[in-house]
N, CA, C and O atoms as a Maestro MAE file, in Angstrom:
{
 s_m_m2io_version
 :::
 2.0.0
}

f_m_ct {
 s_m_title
 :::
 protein
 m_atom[332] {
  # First column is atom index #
  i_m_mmod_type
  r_m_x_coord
  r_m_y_coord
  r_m_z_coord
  i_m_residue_number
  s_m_chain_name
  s_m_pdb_residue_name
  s_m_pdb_atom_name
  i_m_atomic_number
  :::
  1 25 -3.701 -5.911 -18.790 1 A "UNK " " N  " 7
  2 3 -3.936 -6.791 -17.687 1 A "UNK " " CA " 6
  3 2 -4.666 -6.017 -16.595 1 A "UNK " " C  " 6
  4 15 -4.282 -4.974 -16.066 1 A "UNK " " O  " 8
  5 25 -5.533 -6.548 -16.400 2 A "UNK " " N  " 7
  6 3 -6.516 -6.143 -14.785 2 A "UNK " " CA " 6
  7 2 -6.094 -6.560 -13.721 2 A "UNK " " C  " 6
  8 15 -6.366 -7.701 -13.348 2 A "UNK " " O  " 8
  9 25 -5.310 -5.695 -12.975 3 A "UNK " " N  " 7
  10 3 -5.329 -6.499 -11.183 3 A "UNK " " CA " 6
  11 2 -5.858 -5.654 -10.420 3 A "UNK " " C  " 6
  12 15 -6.024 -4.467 -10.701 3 A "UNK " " O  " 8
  13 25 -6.195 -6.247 -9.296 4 A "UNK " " N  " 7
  14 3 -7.092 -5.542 -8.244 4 A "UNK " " CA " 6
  15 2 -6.149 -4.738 -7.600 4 A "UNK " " C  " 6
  16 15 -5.015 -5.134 -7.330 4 A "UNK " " O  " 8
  17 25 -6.719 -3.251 -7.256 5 A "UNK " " N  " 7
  18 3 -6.308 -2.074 -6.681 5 A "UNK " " CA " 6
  19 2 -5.771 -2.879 -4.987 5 A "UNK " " C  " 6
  20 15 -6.384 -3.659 -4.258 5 A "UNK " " O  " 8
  21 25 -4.458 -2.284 -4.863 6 A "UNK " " N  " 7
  22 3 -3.802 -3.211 -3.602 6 A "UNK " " CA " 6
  23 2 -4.012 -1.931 -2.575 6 A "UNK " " C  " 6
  24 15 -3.849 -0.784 -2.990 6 A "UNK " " O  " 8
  25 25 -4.280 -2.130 -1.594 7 A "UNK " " N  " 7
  26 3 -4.664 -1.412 0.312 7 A "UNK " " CA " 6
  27 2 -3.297 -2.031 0.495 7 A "UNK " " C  " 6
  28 15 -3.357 -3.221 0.804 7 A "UNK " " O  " 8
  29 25 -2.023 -1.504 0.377 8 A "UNK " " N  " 7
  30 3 -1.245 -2.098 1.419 8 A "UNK " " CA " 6
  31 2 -0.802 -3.254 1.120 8 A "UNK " " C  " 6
  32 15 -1.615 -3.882 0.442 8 A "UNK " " O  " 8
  33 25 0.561 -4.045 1.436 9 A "UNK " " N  " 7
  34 3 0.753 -5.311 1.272 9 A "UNK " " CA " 6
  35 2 2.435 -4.708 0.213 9 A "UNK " " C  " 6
  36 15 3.234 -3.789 0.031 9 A "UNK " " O  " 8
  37 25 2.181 -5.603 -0.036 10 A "UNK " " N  " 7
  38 3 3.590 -6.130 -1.580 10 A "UNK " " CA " 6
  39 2 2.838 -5.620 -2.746 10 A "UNK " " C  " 6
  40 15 1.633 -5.663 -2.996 10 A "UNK " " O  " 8
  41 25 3.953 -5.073 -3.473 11 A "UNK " " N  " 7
  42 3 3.403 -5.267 -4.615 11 A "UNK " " CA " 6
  43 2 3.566 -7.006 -5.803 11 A "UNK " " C  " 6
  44 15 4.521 -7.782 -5.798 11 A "UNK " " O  " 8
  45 25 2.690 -7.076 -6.387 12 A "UNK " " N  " 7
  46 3 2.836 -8.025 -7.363 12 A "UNK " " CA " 6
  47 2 4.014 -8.315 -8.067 12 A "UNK " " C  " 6
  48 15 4.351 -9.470 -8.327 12 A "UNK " " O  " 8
  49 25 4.646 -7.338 -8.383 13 A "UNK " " N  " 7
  50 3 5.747 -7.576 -9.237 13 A "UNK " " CA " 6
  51 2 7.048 -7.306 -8.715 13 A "UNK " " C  " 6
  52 15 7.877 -7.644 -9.560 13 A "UNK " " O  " 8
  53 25 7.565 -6.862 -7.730 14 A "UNK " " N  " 7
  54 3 8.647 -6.664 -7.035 14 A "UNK " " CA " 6
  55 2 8.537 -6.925 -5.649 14 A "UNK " " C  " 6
  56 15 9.606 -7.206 -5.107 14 A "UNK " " O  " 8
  57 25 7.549 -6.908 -4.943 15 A "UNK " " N  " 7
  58 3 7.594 -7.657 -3.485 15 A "UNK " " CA " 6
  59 2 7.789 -6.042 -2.447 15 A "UNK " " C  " 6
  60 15 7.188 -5.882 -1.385 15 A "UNK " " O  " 8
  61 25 8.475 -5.293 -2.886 16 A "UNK " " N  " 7
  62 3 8.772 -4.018 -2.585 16 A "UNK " " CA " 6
  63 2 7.161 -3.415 -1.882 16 A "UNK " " C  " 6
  64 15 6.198 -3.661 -2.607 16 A "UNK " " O  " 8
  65 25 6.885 -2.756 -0.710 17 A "UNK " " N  " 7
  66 3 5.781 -2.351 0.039 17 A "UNK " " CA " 6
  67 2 5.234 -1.105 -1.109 17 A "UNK " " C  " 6
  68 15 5.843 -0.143 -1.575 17 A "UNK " " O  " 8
  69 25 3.618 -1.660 -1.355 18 A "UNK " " N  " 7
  70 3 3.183 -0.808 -2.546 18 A "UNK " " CA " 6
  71 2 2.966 0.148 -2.124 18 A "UNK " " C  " 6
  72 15 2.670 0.942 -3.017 18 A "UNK " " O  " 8
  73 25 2.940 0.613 -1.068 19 A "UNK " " N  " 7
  74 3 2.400 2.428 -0.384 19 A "UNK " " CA " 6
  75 2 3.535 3.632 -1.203 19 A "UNK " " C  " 6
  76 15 3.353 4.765 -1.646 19 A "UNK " " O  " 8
  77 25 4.702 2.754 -1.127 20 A "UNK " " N  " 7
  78 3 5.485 3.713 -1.488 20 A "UNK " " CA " 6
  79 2 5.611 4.246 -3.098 20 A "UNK " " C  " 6
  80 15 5.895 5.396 -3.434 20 A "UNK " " O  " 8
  81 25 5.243 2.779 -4.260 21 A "UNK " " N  " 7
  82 3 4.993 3.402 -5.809 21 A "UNK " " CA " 6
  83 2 4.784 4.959 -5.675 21 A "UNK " " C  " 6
  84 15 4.323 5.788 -4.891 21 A "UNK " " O  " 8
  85 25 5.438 4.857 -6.990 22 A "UNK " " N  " 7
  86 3 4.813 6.229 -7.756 22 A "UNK " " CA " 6
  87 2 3.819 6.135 -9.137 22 A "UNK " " C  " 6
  88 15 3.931 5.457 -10.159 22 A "UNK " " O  " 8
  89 25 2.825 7.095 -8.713 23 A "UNK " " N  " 7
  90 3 1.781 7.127 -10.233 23 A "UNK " " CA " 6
  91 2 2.444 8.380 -10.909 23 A "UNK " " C  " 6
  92 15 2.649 9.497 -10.434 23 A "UNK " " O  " 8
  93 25 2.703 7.907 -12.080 24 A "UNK " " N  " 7
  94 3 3.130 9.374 -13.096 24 A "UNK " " CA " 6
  95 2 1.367 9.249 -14.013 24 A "UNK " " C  " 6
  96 15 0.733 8.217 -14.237 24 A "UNK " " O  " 8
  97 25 1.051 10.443 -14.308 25 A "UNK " " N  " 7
  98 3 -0.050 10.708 -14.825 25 A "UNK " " CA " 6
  99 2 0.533 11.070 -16.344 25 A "UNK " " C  " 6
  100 15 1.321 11.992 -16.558 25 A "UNK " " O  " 8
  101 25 -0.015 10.148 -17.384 26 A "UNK " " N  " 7
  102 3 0.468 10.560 -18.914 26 A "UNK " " CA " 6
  103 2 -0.507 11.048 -19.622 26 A "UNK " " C  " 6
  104 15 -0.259 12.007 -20.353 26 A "UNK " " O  " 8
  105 25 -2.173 10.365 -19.555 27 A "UNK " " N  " 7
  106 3 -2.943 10.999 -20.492 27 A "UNK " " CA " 6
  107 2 -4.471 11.338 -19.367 27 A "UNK " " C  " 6
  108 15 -4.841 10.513 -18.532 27 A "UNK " " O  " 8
  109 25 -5.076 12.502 -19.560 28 A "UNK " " N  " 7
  110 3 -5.997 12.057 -19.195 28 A "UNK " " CA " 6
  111 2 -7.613 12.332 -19.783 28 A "UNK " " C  " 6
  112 15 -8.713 12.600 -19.299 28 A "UNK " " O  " 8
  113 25 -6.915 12.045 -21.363 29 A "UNK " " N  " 7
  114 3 -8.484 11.344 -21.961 29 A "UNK " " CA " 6
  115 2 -8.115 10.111 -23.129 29 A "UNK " " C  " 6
  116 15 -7.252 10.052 -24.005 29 A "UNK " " O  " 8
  117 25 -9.019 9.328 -22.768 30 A "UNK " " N  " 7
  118 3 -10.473 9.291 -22.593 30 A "UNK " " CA " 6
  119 2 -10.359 9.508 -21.312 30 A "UNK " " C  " 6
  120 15 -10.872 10.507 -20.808 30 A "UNK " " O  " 8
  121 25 -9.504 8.387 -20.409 31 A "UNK " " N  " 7
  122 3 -9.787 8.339 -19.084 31 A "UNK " " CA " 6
  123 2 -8.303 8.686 -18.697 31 A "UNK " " C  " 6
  124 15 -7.448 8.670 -19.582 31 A "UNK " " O  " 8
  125 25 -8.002 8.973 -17.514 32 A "UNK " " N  " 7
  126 3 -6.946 9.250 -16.664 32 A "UNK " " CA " 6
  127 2 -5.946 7.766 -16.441 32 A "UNK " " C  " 6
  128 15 -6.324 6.903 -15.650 32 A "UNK " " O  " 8
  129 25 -4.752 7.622 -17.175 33 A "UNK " " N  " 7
  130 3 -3.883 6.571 -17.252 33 A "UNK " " CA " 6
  131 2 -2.161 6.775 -17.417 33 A "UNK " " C  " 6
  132 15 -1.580 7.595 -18.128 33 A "UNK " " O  " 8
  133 25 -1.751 6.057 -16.788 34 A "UNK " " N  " 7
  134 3 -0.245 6.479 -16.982 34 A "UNK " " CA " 6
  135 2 0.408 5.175 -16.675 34 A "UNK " " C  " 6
  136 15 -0.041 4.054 -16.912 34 A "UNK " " O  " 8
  137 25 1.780 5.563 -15.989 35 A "UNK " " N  " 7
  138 3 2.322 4.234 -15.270 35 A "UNK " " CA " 6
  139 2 2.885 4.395 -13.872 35 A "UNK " " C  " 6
  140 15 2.907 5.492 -13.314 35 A "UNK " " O  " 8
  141 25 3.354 3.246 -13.299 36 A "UNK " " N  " 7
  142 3 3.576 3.426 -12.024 36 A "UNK " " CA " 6
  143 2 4.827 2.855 -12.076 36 A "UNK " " C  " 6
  144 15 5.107 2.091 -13.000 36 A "UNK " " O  " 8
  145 25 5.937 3.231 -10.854 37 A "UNK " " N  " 7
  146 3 7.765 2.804 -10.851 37 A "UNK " " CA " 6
  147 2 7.752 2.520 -9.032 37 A "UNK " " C  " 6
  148 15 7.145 3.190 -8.196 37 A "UNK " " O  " 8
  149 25 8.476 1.524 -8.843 38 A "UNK " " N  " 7
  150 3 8.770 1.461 -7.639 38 A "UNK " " CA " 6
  151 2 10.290 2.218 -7.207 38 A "UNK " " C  " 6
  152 15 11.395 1.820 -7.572 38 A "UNK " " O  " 8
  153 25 10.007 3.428 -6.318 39 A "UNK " " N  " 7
  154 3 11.130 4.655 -5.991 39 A "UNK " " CA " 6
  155 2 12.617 3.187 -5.154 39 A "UNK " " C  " 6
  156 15 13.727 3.710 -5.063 39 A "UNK " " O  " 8
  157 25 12.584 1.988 -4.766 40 A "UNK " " N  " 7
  158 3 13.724 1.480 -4.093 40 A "UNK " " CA " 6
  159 2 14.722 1.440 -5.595 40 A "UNK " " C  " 6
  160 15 14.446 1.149 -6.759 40 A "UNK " " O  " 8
  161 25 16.041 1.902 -4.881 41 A "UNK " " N  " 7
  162 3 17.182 1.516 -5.630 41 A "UNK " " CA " 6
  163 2 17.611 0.735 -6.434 41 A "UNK " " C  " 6
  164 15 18.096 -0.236 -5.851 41 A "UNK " " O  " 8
  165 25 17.701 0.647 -7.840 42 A "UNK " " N  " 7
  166 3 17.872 -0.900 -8.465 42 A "UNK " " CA " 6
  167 2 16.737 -1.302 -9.004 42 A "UNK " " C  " 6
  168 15 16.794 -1.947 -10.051 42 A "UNK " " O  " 8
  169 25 15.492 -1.010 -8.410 43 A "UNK " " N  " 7
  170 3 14.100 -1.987 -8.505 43 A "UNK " " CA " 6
  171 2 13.984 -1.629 -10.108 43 A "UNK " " C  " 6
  172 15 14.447 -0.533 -10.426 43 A "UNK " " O  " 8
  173 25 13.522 -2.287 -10.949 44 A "UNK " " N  " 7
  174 3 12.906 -2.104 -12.180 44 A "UNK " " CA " 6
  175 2 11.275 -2.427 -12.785 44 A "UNK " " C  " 6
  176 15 10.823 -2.641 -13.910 44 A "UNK " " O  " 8
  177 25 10.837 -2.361 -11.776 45 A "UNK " " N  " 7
  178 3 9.171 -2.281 -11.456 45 A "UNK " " CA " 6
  179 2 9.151 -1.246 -11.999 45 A "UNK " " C  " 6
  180 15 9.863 -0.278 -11.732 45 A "UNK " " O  " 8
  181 25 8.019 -1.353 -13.146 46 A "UNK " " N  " 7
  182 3 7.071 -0.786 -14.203 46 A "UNK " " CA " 6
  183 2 6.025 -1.142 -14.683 46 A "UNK " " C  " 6
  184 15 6.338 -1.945 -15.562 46 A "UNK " " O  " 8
  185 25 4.553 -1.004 -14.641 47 A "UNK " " N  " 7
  186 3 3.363 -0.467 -15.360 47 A "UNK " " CA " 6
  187 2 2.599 0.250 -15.432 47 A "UNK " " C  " 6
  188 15 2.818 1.310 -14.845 47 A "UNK " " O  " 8
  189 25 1.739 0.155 -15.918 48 A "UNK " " N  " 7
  190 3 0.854 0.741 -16.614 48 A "UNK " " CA " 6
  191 2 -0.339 0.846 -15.640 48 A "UNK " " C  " 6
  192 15 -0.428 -0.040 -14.789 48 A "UNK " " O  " 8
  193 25 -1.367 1.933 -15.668 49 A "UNK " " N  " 7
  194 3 -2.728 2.404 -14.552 49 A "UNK " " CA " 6
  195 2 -3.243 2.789 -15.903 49 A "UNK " " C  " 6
  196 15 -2.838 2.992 -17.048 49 A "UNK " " O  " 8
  197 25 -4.571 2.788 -15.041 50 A "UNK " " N  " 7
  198 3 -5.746 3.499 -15.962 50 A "UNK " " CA " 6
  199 2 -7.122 3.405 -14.988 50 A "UNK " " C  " 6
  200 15 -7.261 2.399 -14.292 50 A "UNK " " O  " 8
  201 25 -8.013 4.348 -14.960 51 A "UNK " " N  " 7
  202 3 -8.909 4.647 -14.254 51 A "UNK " " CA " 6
  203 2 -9.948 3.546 -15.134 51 A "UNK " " C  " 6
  204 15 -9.696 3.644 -16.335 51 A "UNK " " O  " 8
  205 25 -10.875 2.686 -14.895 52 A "UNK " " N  " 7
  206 3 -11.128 1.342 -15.313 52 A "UNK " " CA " 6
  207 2 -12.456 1.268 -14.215 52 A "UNK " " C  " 6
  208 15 -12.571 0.520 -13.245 52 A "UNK " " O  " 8
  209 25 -13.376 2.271 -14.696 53 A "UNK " " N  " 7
  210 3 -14.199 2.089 -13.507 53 A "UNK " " CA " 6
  211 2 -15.145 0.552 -13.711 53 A "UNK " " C  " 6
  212 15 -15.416 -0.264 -12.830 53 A "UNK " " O  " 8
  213 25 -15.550 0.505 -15.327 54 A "UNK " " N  " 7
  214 3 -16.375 -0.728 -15.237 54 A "UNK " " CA " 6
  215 2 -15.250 -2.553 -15.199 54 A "UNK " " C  " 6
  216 15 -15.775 -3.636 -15.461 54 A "UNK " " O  " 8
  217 25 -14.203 -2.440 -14.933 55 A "UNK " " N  " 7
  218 3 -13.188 -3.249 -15.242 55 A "UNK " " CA " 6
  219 2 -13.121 -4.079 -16.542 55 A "UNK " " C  " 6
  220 15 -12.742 -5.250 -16.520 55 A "UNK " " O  " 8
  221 25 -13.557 -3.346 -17.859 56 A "UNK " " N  " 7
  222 3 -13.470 -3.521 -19.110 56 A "UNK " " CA " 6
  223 2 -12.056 -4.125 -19.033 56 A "UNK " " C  " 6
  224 15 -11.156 -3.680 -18.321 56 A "UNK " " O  " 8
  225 25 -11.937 -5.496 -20.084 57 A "UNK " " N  " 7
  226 3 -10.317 -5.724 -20.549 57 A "UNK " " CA " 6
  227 2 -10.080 -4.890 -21.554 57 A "UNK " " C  " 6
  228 15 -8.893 -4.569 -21.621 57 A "UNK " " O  " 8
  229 25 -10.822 -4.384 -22.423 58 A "UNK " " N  " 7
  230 3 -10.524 -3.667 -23.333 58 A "UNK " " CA " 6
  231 2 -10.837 -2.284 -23.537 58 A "UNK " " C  " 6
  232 15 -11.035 -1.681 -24.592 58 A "UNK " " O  " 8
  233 25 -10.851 -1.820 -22.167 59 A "UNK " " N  " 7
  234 3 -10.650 -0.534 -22.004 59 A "UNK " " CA " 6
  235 2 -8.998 -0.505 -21.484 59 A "UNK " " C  " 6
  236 15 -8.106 0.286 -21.788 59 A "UNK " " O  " 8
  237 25 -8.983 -1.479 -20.746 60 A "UNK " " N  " 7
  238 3 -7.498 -1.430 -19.772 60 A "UNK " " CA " 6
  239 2 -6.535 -1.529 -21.067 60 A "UNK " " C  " 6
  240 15 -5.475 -0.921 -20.924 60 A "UNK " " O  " 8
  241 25 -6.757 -2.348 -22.610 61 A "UNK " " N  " 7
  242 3 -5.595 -2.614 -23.304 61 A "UNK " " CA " 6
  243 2 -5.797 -1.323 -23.821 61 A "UNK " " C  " 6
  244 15 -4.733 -0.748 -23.592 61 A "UNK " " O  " 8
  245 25 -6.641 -0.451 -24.452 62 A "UNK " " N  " 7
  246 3 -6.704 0.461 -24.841 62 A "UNK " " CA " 6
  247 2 -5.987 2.048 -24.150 62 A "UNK " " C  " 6
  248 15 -5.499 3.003 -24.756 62 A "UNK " " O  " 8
  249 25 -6.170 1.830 -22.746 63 A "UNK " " N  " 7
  250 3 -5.329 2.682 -22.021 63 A "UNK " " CA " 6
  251 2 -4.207 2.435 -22.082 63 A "UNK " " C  " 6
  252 15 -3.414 3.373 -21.999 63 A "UNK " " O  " 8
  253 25 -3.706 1.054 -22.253 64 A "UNK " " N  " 7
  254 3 -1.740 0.654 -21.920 64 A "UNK " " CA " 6
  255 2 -1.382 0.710 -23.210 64 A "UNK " " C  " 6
  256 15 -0.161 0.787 -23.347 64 A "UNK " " O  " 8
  257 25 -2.179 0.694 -24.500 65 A "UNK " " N  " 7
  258 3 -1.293 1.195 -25.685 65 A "UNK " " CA " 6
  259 2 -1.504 2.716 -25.775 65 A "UNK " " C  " 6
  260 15 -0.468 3.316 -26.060 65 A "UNK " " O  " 8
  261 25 -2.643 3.521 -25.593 66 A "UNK " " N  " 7
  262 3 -2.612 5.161 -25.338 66 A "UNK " " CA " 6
  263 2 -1.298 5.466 -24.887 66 A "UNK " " C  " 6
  264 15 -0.510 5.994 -25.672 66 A "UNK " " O  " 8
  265 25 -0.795 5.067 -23.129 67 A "UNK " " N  " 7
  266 3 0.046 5.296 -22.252 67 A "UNK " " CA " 6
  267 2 1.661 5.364 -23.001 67 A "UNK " " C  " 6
  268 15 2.625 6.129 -22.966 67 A "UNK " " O  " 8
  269 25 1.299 4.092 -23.671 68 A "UNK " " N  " 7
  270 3 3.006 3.652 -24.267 68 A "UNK " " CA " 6
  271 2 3.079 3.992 -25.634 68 A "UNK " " C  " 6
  272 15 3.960 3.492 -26.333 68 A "UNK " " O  " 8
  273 25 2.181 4.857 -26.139 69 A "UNK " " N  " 7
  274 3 2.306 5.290 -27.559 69 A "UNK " " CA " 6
  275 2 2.549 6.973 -27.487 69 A "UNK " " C  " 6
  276 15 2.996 7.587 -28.456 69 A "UNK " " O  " 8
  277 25 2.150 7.710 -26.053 70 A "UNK " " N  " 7
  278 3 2.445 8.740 -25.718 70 A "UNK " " CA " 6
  279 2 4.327 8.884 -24.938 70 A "UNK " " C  " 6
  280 15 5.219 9.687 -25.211 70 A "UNK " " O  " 8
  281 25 4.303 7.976 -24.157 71 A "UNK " " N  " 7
  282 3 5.881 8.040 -23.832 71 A "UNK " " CA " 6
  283 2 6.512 8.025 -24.928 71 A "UNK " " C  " 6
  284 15 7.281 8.909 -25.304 71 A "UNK " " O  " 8
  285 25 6.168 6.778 -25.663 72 A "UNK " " N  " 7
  286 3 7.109 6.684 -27.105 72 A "UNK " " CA " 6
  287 2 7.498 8.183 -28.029 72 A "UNK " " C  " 6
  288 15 8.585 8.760 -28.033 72 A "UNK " " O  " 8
  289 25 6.307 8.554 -28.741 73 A "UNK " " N  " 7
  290 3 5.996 9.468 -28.877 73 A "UNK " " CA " 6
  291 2 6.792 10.853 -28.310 73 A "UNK " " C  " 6
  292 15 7.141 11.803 -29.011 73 A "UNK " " O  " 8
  293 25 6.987 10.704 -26.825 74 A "UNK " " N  " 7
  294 3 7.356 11.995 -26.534 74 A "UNK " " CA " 6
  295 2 9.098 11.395 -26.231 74 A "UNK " " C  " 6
  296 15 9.888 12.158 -25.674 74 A "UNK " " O  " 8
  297 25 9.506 10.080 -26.635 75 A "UNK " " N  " 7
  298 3 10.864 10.055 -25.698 75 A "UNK " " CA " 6
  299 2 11.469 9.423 -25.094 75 A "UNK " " C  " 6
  300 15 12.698 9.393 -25.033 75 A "UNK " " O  " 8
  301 25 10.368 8.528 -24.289 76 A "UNK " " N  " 7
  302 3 10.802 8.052 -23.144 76 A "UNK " " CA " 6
  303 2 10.939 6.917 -23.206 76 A "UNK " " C  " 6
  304 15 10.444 6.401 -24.208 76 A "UNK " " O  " 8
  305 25 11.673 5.958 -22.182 77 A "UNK " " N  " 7
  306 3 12.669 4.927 -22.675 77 A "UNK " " CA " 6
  307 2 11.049 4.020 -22.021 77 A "UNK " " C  " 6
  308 15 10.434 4.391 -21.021 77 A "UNK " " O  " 8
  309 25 10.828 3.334 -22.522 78 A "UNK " " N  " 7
  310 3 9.787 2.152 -22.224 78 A "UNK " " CA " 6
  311 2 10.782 0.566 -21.859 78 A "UNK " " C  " 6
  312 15 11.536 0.092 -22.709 78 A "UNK " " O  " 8
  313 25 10.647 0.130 -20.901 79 A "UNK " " N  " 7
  314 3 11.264 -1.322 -20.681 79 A "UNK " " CA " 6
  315 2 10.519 -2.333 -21.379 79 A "UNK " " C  " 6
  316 15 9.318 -2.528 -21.566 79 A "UNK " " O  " 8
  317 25 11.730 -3.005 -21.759 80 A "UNK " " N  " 7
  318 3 11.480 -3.943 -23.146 80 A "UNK " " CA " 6
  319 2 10.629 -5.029 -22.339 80 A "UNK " " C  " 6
  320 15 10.093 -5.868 -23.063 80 A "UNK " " O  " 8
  321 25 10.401 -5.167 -20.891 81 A "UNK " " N  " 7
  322 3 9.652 -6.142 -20.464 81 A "UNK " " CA " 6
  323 2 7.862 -5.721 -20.687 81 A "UNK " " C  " 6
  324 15 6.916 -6.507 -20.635 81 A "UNK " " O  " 8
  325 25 7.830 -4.302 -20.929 82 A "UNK " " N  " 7
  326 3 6.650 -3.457 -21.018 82 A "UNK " " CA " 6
  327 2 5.541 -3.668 -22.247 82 A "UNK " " C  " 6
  328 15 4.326 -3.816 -22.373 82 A "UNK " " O  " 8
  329 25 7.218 -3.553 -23.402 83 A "UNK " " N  " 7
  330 3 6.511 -3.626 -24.662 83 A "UNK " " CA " 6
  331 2 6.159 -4.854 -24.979 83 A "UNK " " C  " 6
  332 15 5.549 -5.070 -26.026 83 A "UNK " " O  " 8
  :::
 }
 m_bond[331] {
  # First column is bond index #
  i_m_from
  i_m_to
  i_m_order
  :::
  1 1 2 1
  2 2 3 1
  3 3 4 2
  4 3 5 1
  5 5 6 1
  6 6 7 1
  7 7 8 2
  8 7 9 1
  9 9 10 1
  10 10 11 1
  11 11 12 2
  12 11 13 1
  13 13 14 1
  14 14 15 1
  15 15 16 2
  16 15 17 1
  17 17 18 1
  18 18 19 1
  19 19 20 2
  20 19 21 1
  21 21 22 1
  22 22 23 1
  23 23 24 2
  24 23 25 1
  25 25 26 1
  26 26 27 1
  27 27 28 2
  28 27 29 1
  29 29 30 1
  30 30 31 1
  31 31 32 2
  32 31 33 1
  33 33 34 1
  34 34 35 1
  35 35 36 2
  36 35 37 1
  37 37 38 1
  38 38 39 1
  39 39 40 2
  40 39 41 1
  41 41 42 1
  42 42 43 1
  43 43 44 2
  44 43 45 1
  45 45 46 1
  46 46 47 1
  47 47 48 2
  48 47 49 1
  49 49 50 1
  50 50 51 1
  51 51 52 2
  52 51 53 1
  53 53 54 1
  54 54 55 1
  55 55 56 2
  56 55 57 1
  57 57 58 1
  58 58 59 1
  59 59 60 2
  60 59 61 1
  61 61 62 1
  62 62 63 1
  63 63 64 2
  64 63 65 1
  65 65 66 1
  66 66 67 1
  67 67 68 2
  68 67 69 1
  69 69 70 1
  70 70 71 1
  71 71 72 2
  72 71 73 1
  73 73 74 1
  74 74 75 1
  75 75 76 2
  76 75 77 1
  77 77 78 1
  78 78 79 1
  79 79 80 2
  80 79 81 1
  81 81 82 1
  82 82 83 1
  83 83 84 2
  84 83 85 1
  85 85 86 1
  86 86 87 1
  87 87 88 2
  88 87 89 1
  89 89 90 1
  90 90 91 1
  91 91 92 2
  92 91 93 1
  93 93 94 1
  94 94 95 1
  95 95 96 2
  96 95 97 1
  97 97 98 1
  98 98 99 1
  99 99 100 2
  100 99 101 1
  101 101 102 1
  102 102 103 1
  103 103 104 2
  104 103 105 1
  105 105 106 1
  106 106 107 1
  107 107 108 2
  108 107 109 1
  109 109 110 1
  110 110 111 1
  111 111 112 2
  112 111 113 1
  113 113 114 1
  114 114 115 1
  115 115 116 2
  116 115 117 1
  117 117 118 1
  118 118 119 1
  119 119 120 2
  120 119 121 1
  121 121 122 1
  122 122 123 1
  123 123 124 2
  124 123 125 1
  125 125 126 1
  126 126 127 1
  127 127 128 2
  128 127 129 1
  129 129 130 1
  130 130 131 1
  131 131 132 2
  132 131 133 1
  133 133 134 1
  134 134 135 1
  135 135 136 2
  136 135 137 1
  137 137 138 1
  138 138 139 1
  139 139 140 2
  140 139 141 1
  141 141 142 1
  142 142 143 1
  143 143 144 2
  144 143 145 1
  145 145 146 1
  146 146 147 1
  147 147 148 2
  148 147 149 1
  149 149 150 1
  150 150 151 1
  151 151 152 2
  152 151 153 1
  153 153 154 1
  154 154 155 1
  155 155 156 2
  156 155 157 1
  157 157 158 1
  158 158 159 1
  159 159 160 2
  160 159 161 1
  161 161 162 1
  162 162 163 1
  163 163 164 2
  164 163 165 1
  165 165 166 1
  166 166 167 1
  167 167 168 2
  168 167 169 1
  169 169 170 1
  170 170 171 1
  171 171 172 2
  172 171 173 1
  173 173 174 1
  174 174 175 1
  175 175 176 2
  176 175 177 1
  177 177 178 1
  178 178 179 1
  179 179 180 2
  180 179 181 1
  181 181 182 1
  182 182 183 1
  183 183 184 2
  184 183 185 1
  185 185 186 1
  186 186 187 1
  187 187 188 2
  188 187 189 1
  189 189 190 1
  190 190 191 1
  191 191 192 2
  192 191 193 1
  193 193 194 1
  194 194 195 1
  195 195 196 2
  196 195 197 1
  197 197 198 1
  198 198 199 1
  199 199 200 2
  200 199 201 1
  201 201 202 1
  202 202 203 1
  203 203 204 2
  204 203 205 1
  205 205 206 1
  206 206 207 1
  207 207 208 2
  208 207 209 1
  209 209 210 1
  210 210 211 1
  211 211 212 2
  212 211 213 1
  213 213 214 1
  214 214 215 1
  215 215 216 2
  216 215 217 1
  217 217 218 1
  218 218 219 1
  219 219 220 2
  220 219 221 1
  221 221 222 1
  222 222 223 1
  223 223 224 2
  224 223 225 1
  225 225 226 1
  226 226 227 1
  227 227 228 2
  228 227 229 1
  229 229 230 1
  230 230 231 1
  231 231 232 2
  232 231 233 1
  233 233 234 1
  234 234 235 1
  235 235 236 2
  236 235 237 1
  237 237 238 1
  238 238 239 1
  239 239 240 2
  240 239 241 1
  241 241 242 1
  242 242 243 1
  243 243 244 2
  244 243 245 1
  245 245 246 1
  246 246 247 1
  247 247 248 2
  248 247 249 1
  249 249 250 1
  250 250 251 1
  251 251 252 2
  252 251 253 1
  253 253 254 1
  254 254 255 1
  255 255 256 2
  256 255 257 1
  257 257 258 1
  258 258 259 1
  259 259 260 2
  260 259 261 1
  261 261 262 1
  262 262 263 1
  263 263 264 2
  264 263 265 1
  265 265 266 1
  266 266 267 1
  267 267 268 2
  268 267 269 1
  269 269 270 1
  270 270 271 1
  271 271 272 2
  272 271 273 1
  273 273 274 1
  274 274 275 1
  275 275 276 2
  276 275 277 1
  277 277 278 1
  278 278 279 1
  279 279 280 2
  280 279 281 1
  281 281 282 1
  282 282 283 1
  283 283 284 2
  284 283 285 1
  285 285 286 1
  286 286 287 1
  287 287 288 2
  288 287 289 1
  289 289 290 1
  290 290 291 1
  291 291 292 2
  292 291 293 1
  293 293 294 1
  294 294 295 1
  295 295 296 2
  296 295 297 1
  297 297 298 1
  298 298 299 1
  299 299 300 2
  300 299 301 1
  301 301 302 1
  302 302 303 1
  303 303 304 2
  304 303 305 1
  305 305 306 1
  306 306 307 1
  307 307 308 2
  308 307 309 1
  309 309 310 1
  310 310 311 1
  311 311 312 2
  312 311 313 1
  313 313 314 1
  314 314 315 1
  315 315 316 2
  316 315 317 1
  317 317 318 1
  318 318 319 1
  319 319 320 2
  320 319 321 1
  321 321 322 1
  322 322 323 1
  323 323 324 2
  324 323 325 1
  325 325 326 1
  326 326 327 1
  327 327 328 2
  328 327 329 1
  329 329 330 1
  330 330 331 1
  331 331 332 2
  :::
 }
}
């Protein structure tokens, strides 16, 4: 999924102020992609980034299965809302 890079505001999926997310960095080739968590208590805000300069859809799906085939891969618990 493509959404536009947010300046500030809410985030989309938890309402939670987006300044504060965190980017974890997982791969960075082809391009630089990982996921992002919202740090409030409780929150279960999770996806997926990817550097998407021409806003290809199918660069972006190609980065969010890279991303979640490397967590997998190494471990890490992926939310079943993810997969």
């Amino acid at each position: 999924m493509i959404r536009p890079t947010p300046v500030g505001g809410t985030c989309a999926y938890c309402a939670h102020e987006i300044d504060v997310h965190v980017m974890h960095l997982v791969i960075e080739k082809p391009l630089p992609a990982g996921y992002v968590t919202c740090p409030q208590p409780a929150c279960m805000c999770w996806a997926t980034w990817g550097i998407n300069p021409h806003r290809r859809k199918e660069v972006a799906d190609m980065l969010r299965d890279a991303v979640l085939a490397k967590l997998d891969a190494d471990g890490y618990p992926i939310p079943e809302s993810v997969r």
